[in-house]
DRENSE-774145 format. One record per atom (N, C-alpha, C, O): atom name; x, y, z; residue number from 1; residue in three letters. Coordinates in Angstrom, 1 decimal. Example, Ala and Ser with C-alpha at 12.3 -4.5 7.8 and 13.67 -1.06 7.14 Angstrom:
BEGIN
(r "N", (13.2, -5.7, 7.8), 1, "ALA")
(r "CA", (12.3, -4.5, 7.8), 1, "ALA")
(r "C", (13.2, -3.3, 7.8), 1, "ALA")
(r "O", (14.2, -3.3, 8.5), 1, "ALA")
(r "N", (12.8, -2.2, 7.1), 2, "SER")
(r "CA", (13.7, -1.1, 7.1), 2, "SER")
(r "C", (12.9, 0.0, 7.9), 2, "SER")
(r "O", (13.4, 1.1, 8.0), 2, "SER")
This chain:
BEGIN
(r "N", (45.6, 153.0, 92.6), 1, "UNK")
(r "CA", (45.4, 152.0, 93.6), 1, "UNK")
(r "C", (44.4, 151.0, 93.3), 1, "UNK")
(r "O", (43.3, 151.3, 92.7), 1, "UNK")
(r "N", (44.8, 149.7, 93.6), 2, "UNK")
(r "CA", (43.7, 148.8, 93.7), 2, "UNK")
(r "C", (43.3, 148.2, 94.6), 2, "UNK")
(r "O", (44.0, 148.1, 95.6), 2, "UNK")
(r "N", (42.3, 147.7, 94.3), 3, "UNK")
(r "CA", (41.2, 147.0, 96.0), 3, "UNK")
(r "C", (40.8, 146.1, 95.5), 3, "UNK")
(r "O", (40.4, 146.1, 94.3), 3, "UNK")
(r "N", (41.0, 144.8, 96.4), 4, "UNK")
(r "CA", (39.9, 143.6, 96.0), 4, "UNK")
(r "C", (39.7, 143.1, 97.6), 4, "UNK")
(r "O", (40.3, 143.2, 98.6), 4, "UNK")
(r "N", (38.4, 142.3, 97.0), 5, "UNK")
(r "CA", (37.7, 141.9, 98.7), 5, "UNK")
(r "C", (37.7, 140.5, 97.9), 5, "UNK")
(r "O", (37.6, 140.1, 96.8), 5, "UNK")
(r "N", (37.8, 139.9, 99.5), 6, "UNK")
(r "CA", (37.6, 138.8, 99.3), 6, "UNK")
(r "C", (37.4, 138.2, 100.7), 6, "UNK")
(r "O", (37.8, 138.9, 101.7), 6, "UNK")
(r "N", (36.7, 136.5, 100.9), 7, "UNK")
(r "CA", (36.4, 136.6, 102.2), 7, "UNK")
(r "C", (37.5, 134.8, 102.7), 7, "UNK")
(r "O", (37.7, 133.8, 102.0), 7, "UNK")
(r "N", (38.1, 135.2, 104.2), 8, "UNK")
(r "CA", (39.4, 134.2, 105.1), 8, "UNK")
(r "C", (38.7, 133.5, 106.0), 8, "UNK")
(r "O", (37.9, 134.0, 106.7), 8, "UNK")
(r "N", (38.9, 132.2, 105.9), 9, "UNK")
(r "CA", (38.4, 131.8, 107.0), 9, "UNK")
(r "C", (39.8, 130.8, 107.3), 9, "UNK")
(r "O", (40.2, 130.1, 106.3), 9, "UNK")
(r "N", (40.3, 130.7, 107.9), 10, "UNK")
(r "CA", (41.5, 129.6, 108.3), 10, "UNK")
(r "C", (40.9, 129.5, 110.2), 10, "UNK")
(r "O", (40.4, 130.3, 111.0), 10, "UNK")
(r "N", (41.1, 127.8, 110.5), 11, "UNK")
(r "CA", (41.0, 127.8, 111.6), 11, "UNK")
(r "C", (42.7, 128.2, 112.9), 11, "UNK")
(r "O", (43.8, 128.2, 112.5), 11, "UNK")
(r "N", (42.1, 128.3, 114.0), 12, "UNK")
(r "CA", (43.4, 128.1, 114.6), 12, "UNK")
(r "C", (44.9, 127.3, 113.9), 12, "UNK")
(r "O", (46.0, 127.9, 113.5), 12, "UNK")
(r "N", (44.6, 126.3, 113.9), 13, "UNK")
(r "CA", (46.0, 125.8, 114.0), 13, "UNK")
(r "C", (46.0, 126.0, 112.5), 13, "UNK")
(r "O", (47.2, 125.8, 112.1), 13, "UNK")
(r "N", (45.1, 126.3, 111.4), 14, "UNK")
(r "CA", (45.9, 126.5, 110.0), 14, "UNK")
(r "C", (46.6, 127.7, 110.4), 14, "UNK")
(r "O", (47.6, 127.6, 109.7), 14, "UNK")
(r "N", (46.7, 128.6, 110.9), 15, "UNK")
(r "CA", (46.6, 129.8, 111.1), 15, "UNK")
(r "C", (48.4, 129.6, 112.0), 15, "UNK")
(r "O", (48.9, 130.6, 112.6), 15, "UNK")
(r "N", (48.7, 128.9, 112.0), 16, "UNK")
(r "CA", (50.1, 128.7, 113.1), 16, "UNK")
(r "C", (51.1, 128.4, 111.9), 16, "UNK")
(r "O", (52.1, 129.1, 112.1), 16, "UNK")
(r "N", (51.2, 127.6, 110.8), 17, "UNK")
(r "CA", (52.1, 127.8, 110.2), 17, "UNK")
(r "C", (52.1, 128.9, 109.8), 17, "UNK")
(r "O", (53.3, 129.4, 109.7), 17, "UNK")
(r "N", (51.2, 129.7, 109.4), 18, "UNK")
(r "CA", (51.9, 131.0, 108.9), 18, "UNK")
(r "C", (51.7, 131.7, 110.0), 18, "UNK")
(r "O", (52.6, 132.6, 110.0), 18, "UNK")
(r "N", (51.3, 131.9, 110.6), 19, "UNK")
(r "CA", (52.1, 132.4, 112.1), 19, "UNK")
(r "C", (53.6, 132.6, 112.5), 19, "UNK")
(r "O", (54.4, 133.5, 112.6), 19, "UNK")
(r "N", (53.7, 131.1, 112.6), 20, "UNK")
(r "CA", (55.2, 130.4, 113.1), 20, "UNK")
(r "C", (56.0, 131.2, 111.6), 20, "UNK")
(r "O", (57.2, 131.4, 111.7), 20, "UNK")
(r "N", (55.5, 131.4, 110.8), 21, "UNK")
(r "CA", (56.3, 131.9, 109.7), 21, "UNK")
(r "C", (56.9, 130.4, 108.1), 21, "UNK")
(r "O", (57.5, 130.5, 107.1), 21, "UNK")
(r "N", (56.4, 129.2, 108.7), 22, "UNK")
(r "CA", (56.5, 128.0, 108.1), 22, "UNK")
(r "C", (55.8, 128.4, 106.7), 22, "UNK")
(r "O", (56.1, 127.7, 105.7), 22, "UNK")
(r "N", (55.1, 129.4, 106.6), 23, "UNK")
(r "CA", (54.2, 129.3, 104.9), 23, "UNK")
(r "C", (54.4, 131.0, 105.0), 23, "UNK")
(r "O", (53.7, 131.9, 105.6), 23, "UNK")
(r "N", (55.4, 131.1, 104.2), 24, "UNK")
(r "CA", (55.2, 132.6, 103.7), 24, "UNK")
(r "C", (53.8, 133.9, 102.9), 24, "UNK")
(r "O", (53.7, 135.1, 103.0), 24, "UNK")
(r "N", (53.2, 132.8, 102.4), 25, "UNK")
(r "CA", (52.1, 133.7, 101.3), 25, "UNK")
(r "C", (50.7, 133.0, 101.8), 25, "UNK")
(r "O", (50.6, 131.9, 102.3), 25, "UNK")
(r "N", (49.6, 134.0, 101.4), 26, "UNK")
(r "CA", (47.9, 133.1, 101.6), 26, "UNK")
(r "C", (47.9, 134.0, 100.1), 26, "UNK")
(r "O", (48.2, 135.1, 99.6), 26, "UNK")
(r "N", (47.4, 132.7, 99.7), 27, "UNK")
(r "CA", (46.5, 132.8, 98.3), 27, "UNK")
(r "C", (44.8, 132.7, 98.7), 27, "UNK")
(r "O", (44.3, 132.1, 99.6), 27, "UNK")
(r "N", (44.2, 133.6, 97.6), 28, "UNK")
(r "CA", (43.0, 133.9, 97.8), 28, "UNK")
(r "C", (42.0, 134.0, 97.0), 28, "UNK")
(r "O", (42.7, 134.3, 96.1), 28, "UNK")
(r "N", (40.7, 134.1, 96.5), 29, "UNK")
(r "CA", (40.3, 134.7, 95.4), 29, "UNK")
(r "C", (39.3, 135.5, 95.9), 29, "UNK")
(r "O", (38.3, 135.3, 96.6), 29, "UNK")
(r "N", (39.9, 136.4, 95.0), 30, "UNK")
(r "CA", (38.8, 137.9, 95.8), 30, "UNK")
(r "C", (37.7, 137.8, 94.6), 30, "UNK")
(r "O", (37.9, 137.1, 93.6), 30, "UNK")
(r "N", (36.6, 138.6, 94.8), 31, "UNK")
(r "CA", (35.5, 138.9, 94.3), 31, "UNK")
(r "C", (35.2, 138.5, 93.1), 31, "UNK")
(r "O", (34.4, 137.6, 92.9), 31, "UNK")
(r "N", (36.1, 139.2, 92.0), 32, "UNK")
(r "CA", (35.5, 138.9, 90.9), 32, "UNK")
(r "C", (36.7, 137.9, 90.3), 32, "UNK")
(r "O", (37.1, 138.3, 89.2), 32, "UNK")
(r "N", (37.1, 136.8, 90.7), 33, "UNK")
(r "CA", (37.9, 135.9, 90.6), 33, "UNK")
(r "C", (39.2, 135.5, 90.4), 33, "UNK")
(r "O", (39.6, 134.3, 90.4), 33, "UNK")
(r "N", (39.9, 136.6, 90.3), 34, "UNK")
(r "CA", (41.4, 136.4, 90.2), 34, "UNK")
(r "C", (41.7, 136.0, 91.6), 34, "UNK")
(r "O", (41.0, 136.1, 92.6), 34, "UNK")
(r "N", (43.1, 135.5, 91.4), 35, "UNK")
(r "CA", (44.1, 134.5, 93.1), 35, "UNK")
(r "C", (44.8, 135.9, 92.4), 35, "UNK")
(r "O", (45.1, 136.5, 91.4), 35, "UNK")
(r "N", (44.9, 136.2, 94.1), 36, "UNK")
(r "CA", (45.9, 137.0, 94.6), 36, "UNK")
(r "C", (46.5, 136.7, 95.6), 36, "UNK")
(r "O", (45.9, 136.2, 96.6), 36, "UNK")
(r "N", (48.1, 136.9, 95.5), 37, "UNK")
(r "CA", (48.9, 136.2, 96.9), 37, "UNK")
(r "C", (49.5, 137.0, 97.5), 37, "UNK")
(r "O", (50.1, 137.8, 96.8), 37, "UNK")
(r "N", (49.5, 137.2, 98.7), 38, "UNK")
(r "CA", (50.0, 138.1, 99.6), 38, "UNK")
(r "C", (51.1, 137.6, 100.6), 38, "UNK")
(r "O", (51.3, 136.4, 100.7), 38, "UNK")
(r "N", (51.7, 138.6, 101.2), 39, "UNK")
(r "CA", (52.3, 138.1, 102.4), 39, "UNK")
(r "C", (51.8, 137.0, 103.6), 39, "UNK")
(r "O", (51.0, 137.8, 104.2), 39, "UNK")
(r "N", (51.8, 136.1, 104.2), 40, "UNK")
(r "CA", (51.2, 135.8, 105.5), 40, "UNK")
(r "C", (51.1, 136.3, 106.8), 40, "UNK")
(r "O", (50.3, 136.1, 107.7), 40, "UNK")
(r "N", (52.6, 137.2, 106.6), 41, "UNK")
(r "CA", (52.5, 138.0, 108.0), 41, "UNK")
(r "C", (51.7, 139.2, 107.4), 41, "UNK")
(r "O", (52.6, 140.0, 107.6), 41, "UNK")
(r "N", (50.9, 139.8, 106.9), 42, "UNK")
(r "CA", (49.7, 140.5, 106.9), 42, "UNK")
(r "C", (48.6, 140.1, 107.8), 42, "UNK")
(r "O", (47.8, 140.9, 108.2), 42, "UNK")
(r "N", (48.5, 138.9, 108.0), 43, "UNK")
(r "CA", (47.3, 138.3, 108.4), 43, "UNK")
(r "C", (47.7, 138.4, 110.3), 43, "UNK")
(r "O", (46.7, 138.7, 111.1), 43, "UNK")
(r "N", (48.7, 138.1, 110.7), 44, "UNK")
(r "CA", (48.7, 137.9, 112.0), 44, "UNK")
(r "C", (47.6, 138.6, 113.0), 44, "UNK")
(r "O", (46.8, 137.9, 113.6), 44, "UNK")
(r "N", (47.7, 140.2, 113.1), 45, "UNK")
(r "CA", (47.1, 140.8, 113.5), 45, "UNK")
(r "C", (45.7, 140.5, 113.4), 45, "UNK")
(r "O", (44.9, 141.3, 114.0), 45, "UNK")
(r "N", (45.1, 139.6, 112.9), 46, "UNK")
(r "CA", (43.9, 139.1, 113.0), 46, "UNK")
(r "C", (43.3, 137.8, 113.6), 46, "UNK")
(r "O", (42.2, 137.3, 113.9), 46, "UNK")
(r "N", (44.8, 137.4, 113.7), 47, "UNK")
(r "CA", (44.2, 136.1, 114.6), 47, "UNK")
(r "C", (44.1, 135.8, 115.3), 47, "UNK")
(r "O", (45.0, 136.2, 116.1), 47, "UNK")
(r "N", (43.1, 135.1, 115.9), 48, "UNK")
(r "CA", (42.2, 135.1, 117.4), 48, "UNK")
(r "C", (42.4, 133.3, 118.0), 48, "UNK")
(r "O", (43.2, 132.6, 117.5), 48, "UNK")
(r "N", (41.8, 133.1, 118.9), 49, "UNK")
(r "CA", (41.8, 131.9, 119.6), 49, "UNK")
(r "C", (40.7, 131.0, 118.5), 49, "UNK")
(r "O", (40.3, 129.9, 118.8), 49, "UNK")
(r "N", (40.3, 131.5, 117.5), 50, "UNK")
(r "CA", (39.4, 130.2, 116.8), 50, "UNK")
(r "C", (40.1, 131.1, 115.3), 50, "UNK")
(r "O", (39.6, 131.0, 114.2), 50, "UNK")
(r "N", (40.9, 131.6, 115.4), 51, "UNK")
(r "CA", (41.8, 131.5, 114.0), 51, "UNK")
(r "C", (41.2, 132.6, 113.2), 51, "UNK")
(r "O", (40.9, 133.5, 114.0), 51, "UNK")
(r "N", (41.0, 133.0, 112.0), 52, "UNK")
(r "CA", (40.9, 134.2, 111.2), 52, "UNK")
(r "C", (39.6, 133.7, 110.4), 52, "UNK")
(r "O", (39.4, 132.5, 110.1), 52, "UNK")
(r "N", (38.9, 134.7, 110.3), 53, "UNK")
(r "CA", (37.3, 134.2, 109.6), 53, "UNK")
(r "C", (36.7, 135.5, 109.4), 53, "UNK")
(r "O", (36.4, 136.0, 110.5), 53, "UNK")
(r "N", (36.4, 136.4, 108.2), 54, "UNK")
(r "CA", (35.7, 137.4, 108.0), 54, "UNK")
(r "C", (36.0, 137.8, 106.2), 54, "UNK")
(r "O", (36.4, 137.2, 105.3), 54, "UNK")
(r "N", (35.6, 138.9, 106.4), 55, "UNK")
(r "CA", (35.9, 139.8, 104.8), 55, "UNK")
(r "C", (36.5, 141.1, 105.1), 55, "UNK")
(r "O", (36.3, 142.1, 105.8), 55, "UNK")
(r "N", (37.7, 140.5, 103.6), 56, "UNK")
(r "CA", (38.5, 141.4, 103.9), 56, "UNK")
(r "C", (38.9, 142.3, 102.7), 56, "UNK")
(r "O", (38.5, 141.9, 101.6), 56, "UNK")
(r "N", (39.9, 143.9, 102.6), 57, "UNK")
(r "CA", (40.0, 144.2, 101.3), 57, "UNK")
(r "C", (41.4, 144.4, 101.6), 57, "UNK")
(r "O", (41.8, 144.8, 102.7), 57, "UNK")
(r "N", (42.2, 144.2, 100.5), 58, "UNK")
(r "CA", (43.3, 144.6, 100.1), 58, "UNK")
(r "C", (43.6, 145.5, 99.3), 58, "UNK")
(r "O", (42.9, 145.8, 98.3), 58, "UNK")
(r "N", (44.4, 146.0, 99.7), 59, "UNK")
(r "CA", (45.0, 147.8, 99.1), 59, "UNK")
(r "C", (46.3, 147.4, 98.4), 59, "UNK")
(r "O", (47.1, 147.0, 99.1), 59, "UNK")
(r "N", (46.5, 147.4, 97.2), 60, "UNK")
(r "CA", (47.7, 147.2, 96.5), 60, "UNK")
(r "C", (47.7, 149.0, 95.7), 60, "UNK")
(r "O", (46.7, 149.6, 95.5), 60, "UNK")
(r "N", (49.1, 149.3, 95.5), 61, "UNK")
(r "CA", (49.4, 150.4, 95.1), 61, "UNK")
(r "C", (49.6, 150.2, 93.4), 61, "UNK")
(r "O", (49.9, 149.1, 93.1), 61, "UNK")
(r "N", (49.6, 150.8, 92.6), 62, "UNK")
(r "CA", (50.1, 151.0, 91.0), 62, "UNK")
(r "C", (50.5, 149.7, 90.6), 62, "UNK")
(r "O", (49.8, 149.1, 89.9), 62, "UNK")
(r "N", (51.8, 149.2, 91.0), 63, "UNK")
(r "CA", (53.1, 148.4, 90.7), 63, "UNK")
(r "C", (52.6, 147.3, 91.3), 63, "UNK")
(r "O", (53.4, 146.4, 91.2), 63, "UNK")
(r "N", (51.3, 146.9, 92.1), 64, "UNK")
(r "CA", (51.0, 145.8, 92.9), 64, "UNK")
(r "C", (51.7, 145.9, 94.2), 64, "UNK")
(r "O", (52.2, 144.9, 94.4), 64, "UNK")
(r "N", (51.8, 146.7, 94.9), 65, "UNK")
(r "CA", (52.9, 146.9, 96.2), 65, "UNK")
(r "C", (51.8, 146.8, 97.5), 65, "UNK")
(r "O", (50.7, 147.4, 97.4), 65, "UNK")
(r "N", (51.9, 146.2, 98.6), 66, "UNK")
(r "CA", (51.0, 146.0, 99.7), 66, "UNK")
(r "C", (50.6, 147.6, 100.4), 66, "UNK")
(r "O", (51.5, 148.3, 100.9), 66, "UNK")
(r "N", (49.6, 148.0, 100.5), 67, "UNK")
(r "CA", (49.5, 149.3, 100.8), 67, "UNK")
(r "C", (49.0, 148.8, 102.3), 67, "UNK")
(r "O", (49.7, 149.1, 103.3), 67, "UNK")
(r "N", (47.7, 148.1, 102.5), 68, "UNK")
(r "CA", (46.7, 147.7, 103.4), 68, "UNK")
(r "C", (45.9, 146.6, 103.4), 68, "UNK")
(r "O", (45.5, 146.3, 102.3), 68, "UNK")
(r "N", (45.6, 146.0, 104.2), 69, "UNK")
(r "CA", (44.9, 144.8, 104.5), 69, "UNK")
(r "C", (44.1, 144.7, 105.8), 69, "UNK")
(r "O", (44.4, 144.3, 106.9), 69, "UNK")
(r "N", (42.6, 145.4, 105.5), 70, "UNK")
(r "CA", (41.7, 145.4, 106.7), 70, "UNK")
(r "C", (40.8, 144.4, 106.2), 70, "UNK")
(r "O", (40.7, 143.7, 105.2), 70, "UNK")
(r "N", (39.8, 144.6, 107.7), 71, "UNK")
(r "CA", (38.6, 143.3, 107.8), 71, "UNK")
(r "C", (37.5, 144.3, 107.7), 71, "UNK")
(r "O", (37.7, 145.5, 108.2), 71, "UNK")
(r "N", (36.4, 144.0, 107.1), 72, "UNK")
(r "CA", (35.1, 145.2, 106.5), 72, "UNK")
(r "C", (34.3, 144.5, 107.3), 72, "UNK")
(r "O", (33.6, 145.1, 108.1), 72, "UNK")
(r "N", (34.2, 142.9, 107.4), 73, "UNK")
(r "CA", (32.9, 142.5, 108.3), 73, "UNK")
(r "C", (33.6, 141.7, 109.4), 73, "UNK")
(r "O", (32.9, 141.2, 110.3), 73, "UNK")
C-alpha cells in the first residue's frame, strides 16, 4: 500500500465542475513531489459552502488502485 499527503484548496465554484462531473481527475502534488491524479468524484464528500481546503492522504493499493482518500487536518 501506498500513502501520500498532500494539501487542496479549491474554492466553491472551482469545486462545481468537478462536482457537476465537467472535469473528471484533480491533479496534485503530494509531499515529496510527485503529481498524482485521482478521480474527482473522490473529492465530493468534502465539499462545503466555501469549497474544499485542508490536508489530505491518499491510500493507493499495490497496482496504484484507489483504496482511500481522507482529510488529516
Amino acid at each position: 500500500m501506498q500513502e501520500y499527503y498532500f494539501y487542496l484548496r479549491l474554492t466553491y465554484e472551482q469545486c462545481l465542475a468537478y462536482y457537476e462531473g465537467d472535469i473528471e481527475s484533480i491533479q496534485v502534488v503530494e509531499d515529496g513531489g510527485k503529481s498524482i491524479r485521482f478521480p474527482a468524484a473522490h473529492i465530493r464528500r468534502f465539499v462545503s459552502s466555501i469549497g474544499v481546503n485542508g490536508r489530505f492522504r491518499l491510500q493507493l493499493d499495490d497496482s496504484n488502485r484507489f483504496i482511500a482518500l481522507e482529510k488529516v487536518t
